[in-house]
ROSE-4610 file (N, C-alpha, C; in Angstrom, 1 decimal, always signed):
// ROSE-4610
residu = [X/X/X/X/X/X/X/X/X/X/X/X/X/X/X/X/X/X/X/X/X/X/X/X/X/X/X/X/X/X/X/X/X/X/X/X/X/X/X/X/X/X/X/X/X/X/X/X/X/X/X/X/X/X/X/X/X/X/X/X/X/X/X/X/X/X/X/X/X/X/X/X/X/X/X/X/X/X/X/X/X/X/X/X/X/X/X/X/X/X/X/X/X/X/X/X/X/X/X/X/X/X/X/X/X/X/X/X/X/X/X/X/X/X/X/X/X/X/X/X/X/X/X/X/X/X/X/X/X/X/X/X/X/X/X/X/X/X/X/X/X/X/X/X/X/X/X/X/X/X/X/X/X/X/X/X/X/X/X/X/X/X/X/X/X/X/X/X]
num = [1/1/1/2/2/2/3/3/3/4/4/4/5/5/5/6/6/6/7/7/7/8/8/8/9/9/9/10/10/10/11/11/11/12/12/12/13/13/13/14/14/14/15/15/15/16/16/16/17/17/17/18/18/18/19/19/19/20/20/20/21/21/21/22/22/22/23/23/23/24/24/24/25/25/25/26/26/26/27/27/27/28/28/28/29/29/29/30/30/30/31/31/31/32/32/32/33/33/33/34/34/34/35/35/35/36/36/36/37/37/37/38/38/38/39/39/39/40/40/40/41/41/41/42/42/42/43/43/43/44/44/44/45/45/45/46/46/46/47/47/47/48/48/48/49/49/49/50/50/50/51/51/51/52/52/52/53/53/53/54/54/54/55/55/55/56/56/56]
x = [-13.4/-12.3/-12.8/-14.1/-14.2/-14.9/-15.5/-15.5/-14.2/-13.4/-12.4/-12.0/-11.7/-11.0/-12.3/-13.5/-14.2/-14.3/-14.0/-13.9/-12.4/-11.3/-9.8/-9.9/-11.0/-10.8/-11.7/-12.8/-13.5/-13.0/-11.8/-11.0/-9.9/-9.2/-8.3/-8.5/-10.1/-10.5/-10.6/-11.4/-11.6/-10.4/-9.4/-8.4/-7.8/-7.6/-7.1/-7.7/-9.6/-9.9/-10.1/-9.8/-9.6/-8.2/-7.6/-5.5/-5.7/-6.6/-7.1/-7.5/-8.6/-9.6/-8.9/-7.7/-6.9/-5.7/-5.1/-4.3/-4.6/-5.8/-6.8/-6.9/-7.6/-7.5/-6.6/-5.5/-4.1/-3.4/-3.7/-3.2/-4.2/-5.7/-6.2/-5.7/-5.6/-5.6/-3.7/-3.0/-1.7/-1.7/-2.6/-2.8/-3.7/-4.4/-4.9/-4.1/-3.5/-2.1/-1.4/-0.9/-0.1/-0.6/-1.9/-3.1/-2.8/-3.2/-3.5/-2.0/-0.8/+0.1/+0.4/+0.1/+0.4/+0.0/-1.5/-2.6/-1.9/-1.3/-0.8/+0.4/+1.2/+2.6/+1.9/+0.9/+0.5/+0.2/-0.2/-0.9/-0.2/+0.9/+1.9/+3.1/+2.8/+3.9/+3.0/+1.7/+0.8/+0.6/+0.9/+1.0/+2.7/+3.1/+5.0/+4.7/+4.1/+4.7/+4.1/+2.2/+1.7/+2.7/+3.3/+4.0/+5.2/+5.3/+6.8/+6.5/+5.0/+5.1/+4.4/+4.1/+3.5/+4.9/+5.6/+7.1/+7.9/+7.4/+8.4/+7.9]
y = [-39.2/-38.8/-38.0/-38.0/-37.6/-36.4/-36.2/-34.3/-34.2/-34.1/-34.1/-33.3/-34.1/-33.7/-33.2/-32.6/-31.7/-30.0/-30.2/-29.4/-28.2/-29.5/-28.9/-28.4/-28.9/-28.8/-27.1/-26.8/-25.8/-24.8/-24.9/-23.8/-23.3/-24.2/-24.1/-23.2/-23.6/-23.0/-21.5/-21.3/-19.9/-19.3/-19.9/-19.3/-18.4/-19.5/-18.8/-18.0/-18.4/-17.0/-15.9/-15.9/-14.4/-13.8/-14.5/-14.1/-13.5/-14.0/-14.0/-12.5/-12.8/-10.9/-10.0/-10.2/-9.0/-8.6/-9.6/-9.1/-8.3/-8.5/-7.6/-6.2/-6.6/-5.1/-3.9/-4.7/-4.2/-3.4/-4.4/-4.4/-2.8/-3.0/-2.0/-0.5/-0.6/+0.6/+0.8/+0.1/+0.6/+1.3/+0.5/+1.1/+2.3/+2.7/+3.7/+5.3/+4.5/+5.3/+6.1/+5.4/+5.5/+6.3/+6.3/+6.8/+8.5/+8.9/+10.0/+10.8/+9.6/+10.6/+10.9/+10.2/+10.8/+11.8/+11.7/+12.7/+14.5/+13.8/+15.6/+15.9/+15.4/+15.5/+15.9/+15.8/+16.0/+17.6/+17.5/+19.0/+19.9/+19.7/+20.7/+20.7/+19.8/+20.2/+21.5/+20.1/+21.8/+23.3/+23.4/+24.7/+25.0/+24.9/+25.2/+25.5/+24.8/+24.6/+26.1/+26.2/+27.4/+28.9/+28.7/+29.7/+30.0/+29.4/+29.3/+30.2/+29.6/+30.2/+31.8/+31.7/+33.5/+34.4/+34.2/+34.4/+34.7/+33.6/+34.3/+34.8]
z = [+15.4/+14.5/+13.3/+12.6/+11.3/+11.8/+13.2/+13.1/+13.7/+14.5/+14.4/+13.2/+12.2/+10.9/+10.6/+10.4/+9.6/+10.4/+11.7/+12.3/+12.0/+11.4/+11.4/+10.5/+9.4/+7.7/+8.3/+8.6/+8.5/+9.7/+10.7/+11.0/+10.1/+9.5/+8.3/+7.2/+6.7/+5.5/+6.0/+7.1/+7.8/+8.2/+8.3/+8.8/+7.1/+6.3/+5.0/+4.5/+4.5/+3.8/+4.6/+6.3/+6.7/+6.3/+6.1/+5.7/+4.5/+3.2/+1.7/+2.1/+2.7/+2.4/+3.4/+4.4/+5.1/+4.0/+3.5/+2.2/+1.3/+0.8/+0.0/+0.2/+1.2/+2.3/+2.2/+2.5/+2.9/+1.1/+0.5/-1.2/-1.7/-1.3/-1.7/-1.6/+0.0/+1.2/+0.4/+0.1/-0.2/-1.6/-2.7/-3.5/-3.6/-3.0/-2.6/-2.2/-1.5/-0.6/-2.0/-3.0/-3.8/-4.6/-4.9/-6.3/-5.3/-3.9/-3.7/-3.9/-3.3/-3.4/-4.9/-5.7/-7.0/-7.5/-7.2/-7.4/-7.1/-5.2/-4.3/-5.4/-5.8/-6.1/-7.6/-8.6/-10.0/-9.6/-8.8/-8.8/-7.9/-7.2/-6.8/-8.4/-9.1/-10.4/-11.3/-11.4/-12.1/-11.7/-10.4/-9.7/-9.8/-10.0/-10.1/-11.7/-12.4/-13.9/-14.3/-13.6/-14.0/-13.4/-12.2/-11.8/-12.4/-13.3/-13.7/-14.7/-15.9/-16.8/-16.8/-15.4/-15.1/-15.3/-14.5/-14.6/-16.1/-16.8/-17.9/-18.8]
C-alpha cells in the first residue's frame, strides 16, 4: 500500500510540474507573439508618419 501511495504521490507531482512548465511555455511564446506584433505595427506607423511628413 505505501508504494502504492508513493508511486501516486510521484506521478501526480510529475504530472503538475509538466502542466506548470507547458503553461509557461505557452505564456512566454504568447507574449512573445504580442512583443513582435507590436514591434511590426511600431514601425509601419514610423514609416507612414516619415511619409507623411515628406509630403508636407
Amino acid at each position: 500500500m505505501k508504494k502504492f501511495i508513493a508511486t501516486t504521490a510521484v506521478v501526480l507531482t510529475t504530472a503538475v510540474a509538466g502542466i506548470l512548465t507547458w503553461r509557461k511555455v505557452e505564456s512566454d511564446r504568447i507574449r512573445n507573439d504580442l512583443w513582435n506584433e507590436a514591434e511590426r505595427v511600431s514601425v509601419e506607423q514610423d514609416m507612414a508618419a516619415r511619409k507623411q511628413a515628406q509630403h508636407s
